[in-house]
C-alpha positions, 0 to 999 in steps of 0.5 A: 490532506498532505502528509508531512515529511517521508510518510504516504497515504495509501488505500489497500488494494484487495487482490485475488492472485492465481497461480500459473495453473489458475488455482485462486490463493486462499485468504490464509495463503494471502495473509503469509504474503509480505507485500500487499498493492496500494493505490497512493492517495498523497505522498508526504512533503519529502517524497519525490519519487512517489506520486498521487495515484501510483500503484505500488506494493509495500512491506504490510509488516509497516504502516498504521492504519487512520480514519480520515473524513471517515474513511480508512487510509493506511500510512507507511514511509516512503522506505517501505515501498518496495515496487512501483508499478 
């Protein structure tokens, strides 16, 4: 599979986040979060500065979801990502 122009295949990353005093973030409290993690699987043609299995978050307001060889992927743009860890 290789994505065409400014466009990235991810697989989400399901976190678990703790406050500094170790109280675990609901789902709900989750969900009113912009950014989610991601692990890239390909990034597009056009994408120099975003590489196969970099971790990064980007905007979940973006992006679609597809099932490729049955399994889920999320596609977003390269604009999208906004941290690359």
């Amino acid at each position: 599979m290789k994505p065409i122009g400014k466009y990235i295949v991810i697989k989400t990353i399901d976190e678990e986040l703790k406050t500094e005093s170790g109280l675990f973030l609901s789902g709900e409290d989750m969900n009113q979060m912009r950014y989610k993690r991601g692990l890239v699987v390909e990034s597009g043609t056009d994408v120099p500065n975003i590489k196969k299995d970099d971790d990064i978050y980007y905007d979940k307001a973006h992006g679609f979801t597809m099932i490729i060889d049955e399994k889920q992927y999320t596609i977003i743009r390269e604009n999208d990502v906004v941290v690359v860890l």
